[in-house]
Biotite code that builds the C-alpha atoms (Angstrom):
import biotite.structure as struc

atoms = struc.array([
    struc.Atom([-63.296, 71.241, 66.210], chain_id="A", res_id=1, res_name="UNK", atom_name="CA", element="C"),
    struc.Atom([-65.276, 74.255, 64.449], chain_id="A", res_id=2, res_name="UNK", atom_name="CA", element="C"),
    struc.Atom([-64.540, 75.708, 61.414], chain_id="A", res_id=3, res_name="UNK", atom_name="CA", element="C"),
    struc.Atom([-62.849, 78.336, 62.337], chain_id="A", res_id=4, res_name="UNK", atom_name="CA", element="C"),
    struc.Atom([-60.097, 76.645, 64.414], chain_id="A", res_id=5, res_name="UNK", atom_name="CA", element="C"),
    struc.Atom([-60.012, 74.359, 61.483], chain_id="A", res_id=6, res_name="UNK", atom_name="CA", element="C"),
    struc.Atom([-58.983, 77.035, 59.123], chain_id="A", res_id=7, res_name="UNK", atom_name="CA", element="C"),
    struc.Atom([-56.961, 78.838, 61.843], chain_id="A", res_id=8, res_name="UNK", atom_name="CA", element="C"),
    struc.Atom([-54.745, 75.735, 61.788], chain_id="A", res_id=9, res_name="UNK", atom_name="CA", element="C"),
    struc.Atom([-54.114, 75.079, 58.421], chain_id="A", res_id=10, res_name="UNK", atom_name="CA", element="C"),
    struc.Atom([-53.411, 78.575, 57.954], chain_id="A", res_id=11, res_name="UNK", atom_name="CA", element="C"),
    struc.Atom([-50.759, 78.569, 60.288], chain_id="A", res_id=12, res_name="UNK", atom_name="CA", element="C"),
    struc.Atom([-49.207, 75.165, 59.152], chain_id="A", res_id=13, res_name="UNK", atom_name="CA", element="C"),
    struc.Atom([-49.162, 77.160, 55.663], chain_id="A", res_id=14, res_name="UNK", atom_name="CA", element="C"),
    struc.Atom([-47.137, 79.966, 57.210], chain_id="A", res_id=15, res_name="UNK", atom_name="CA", element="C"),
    struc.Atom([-44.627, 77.378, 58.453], chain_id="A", res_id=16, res_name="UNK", atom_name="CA", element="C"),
    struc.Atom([-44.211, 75.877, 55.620], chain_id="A", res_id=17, res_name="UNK", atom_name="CA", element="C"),
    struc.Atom([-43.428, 79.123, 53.638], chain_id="A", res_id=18, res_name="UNK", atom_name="CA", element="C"),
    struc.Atom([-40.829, 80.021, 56.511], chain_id="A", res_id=19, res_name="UNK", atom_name="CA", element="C"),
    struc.Atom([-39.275, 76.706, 56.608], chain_id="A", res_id=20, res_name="UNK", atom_name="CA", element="C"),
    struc.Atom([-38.698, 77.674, 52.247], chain_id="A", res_id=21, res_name="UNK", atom_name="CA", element="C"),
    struc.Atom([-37.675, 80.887, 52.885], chain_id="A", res_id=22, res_name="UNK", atom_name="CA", element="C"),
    struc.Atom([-35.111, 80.263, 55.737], chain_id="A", res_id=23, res_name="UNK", atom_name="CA", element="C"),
    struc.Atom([-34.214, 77.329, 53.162], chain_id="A", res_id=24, res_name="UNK", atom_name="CA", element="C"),
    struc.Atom([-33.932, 79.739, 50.299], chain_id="A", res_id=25, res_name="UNK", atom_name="CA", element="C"),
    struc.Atom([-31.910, 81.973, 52.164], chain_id="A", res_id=26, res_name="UNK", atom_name="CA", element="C"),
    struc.Atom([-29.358, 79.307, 53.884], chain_id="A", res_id=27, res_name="UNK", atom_name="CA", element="C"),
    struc.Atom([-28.638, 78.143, 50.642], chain_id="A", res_id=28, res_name="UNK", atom_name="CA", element="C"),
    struc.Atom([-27.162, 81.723, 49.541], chain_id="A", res_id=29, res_name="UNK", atom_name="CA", element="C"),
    struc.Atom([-24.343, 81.110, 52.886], chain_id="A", res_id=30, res_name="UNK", atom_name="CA", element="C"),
    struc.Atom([-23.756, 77.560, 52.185], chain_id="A", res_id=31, res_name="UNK", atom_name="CA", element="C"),
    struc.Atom([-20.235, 78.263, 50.204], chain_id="A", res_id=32, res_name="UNK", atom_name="CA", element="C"),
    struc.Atom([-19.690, 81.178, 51.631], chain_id="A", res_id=33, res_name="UNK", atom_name="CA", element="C"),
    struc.Atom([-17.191, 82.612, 54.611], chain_id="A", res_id=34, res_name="UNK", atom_name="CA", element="C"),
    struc.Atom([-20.662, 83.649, 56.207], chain_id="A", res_id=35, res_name="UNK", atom_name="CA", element="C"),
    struc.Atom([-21.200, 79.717, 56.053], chain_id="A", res_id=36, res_name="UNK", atom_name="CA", element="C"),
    struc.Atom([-22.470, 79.875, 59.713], chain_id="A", res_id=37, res_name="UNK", atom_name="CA", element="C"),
    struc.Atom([-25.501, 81.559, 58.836], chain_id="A", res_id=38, res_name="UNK", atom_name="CA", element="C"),
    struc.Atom([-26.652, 78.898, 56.582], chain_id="A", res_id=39, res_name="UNK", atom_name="CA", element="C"),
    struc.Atom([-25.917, 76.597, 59.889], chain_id="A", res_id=40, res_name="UNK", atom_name="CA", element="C"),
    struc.Atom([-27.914, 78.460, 61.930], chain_id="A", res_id=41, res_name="UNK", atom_name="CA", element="C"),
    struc.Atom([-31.061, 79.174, 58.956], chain_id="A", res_id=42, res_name="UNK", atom_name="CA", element="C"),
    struc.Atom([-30.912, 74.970, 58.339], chain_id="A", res_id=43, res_name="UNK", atom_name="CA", element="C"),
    struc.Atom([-31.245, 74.570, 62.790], chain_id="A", res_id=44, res_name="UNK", atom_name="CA", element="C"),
    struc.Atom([-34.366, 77.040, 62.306], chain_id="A", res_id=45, res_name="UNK", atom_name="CA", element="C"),
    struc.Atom([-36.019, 74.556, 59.388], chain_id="A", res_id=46, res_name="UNK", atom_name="CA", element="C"),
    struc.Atom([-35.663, 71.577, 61.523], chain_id="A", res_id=47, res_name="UNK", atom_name="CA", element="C"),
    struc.Atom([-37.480, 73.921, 64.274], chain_id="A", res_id=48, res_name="UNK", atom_name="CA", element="C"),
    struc.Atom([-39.654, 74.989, 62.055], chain_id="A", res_id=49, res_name="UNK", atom_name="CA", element="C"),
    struc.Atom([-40.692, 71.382, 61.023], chain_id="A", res_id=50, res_name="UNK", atom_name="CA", element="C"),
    struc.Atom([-40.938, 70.180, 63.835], chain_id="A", res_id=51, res_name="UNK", atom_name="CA", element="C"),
    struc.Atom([-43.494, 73.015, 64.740], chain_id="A", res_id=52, res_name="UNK", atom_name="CA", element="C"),
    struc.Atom([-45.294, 71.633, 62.072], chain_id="A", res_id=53, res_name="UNK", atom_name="CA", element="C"),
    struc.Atom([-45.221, 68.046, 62.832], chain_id="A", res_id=54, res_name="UNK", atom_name="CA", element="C"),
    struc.Atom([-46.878, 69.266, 66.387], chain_id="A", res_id=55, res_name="UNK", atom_name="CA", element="C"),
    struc.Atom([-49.219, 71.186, 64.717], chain_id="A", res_id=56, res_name="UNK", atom_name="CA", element="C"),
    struc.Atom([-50.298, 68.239, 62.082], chain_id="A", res_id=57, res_name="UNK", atom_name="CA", element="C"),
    struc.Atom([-50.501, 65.934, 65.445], chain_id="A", res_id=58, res_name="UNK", atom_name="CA", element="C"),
    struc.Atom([-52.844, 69.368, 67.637], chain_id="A", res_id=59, res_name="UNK", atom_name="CA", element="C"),
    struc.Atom([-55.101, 68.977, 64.076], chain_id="A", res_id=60, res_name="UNK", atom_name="CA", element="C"),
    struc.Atom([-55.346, 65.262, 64.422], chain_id="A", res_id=61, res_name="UNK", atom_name="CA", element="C"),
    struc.Atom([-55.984, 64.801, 67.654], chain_id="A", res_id=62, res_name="UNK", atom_name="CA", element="C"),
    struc.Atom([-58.836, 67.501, 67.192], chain_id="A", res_id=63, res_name="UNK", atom_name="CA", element="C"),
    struc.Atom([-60.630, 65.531, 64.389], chain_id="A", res_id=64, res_name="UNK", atom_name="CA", element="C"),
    struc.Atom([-61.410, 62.653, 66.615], chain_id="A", res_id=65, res_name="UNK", atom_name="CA", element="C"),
])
């Protein structure tokens, strides 16, 4: 794997994890709230969003060998 791609990659598992805290951030305004659904739907996008980054961790791995 070059550099680049290297860098490329753990840029964008940085980005994820600063949307997976933001969606959290945000979803934890709803929780108690009428709009409580929103908070549903923000906590379905962090499990999305992890698991993007689980895939991505595993892409990275499997590059290093």
């Amino acid at each position: 794997m070059s550099s680049s791609d290297q860098a490329e990659l753990s840029t964008l598992r940085s980005q994820l994890e600063e949307l997976t805290e933001r969606a959290v951030a945000v979803a934890g305004r709803y929780g108690d709230t009428p709009d409580s659904a929103v908070a549903a739907d923000l906590y379905t996008a962090e499990r999305s969003l992890f698991a993007a980054r689980r895939a991505l961790d595993r892409a990275i791995a499997s590059l290093e060998q």
